[in-house]
C-alpha angles and dihedrals in degrees: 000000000000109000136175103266096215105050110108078198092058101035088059082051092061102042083045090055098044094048087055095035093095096166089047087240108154122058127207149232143157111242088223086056121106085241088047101055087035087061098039091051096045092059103025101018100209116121100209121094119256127229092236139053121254139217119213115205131159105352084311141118123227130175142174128007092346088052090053087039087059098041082058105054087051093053094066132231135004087014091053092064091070083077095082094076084086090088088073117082121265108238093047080050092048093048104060081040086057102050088048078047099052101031089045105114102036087049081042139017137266126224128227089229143017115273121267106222111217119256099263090052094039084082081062095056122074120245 
C-alpha cells in the first residue's frame, strides 16, 4: 500500500490497518519515498503523486474507494463487510473518496515528515 506520508489521515489508516492486519499481509510504503515513487512508476508510470493511496495486488494498481474497499475485505470480519459498498457505483463511491481526498489535511493535519515505523514494523515498509 503506497500513502501519502504526511497525511495524518493516512498515517492513522496505516497504524489502523496494521493493527488489524493480523497475517501481515500488507506492506507499506509512502508515496513521497524513493520505494514509493519506484513502484508507482513501474506500474503507472507517471512520476507525480496521486491524491489517493494505492494498493498494490497482484501485479495491479488499485486506487480510491476500490483500493480502501479491498483492503477491507482482507482484513476479516466485521471490517470485510464494508465490501459490499461495491455495490454502489463507482463513481458515487469515488466521490465521497475524492472530497475526504481533497479536504484531508484542513479536516485533519498535515506532518512535517513522513512517519518512522518502529523497529519491529520497519520489516513491514518497503526500502
Amino acid at each position: 500500500m503506497l500513502f501519502d506520508g504526511v497525511c495524518n489521515l493516512c498515517n492513522g489508516a496505516v497504524a489502523f490497518i496494521i493493527a488489524r492486519d493480523r497475517r501481515a499481509q500488507f506492506g507499506f510504503a509512502s508515496l513521497q519515498s524513493d520505494a514509493g515513487r519506484r513502484l508507482l512508476r513501474e506500474l503507472s508510470g507517471d512520476d507525480p503523486l496521486p491524491d489517493t493511496f494505492v494498493l498494490v495486488e497482484g501485479g495491479r494498481m488499485f486506487t480510491q474507494s476500490t483500493a480502501a474497499l479491498r483492503i477491507a475485505r482482507r482484513l476479516g470480519f466485521p471490517w470485510s463487510l464494508a465490501a459490499l459498498l461495491t455495490v454502489l457505483p463507482r463513481a458515487i463511491r469515488d466521490g465521497a473518496y475524492r472530497l475526504v481526498a481533497r479536504n484531508r489535511y484542513r479536516w485533519f493535519g498535515k506532518r512535517e515528515t513522513c512517519m518512522m515505523p518502529t523497529a519491529d514494523l520497519r520489516r513491514r515498509f518497503l526500502e
